[in-house]
N, C-alpha and C positions, 0 to 999 in steps of 0.2 A: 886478498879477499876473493872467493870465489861464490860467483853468481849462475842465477839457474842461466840454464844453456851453454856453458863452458865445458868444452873435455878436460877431463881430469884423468890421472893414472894413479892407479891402485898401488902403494904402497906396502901393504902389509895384510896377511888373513889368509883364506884362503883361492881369492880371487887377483894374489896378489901379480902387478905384469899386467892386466889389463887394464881398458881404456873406457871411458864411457860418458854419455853426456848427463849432463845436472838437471836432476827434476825438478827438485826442493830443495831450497834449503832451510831449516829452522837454526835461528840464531840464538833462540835461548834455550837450546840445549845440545848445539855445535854438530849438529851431524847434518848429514843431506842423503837424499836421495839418487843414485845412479842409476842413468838407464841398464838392463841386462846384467848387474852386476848382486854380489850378496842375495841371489833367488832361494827362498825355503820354503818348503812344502805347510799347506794349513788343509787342513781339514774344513768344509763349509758344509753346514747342515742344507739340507732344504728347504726354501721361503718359496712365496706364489709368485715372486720376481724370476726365481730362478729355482724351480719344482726340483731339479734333479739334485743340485749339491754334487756333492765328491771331492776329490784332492786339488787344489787349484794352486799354482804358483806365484808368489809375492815377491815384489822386493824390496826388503829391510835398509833401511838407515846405516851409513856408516857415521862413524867421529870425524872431524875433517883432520884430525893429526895423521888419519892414517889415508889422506891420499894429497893426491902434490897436482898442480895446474898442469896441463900438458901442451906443449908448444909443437909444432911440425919442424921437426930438423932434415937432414940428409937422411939420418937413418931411423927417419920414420917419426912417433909419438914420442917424446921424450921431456921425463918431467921436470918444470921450472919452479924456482922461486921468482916473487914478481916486489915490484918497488912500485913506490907512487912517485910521480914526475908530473911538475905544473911547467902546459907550456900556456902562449899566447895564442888565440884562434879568434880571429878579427874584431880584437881589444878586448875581449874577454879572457880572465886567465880558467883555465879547464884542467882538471885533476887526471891524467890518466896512467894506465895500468902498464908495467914493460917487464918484460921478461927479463931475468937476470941472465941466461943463458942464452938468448937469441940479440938483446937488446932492440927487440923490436916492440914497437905497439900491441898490446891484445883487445 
């Protein structure tokens, strides 16, 4: 499960190799937002908020198949798959996140 504030690494497109942090995520329709990644050009008229308009840059929603959670290895950003593991944390049992690749906590 990947939540907002997490890096993640781009998997597939044309941004595919890069890394970026989680803006959004919408779950009922599986994509999320990444900082600096999938940028495309829009066209904005002019309003009395912002008289000028012109080309401004967005950035579009990906599907979350096409990006993997990124953990910090030796050689840098490198993407995991993650498990759920219950430990005990002072008699309460707590659900958390571990990377398949590092087996550490996220």
């Amino acid at each position: 499960m990947i939540k907002k504030g997490d890096t993640v690494y781009i998997r597939t497109g044309a941004d595919k190799g890069k890394t970026g942090r989680v803006l959004n995520v919408d779950t009922k329709k599986r994509t999320i937002l990444v900082e600096g990644v999938n940028n495309r050009k829009k066209h904005q008229r002019g309003t009395q908020k912002a008289p000028k308009g012109g080309i401004i840059t967005v950035e579009q929603p990906i599907h979350l198949s096409n990006v993997a959670l990124a953990v910090k290895t030796e050689e840098g950003q490198r993407p995991t798959r993650i498990k759920k593991k219950v430990i005990e944390d002072g008699g309460k049992k707590v659900r958390v996140r571990v990377s398949r690749r590092t087996g550490e906590e996220i």
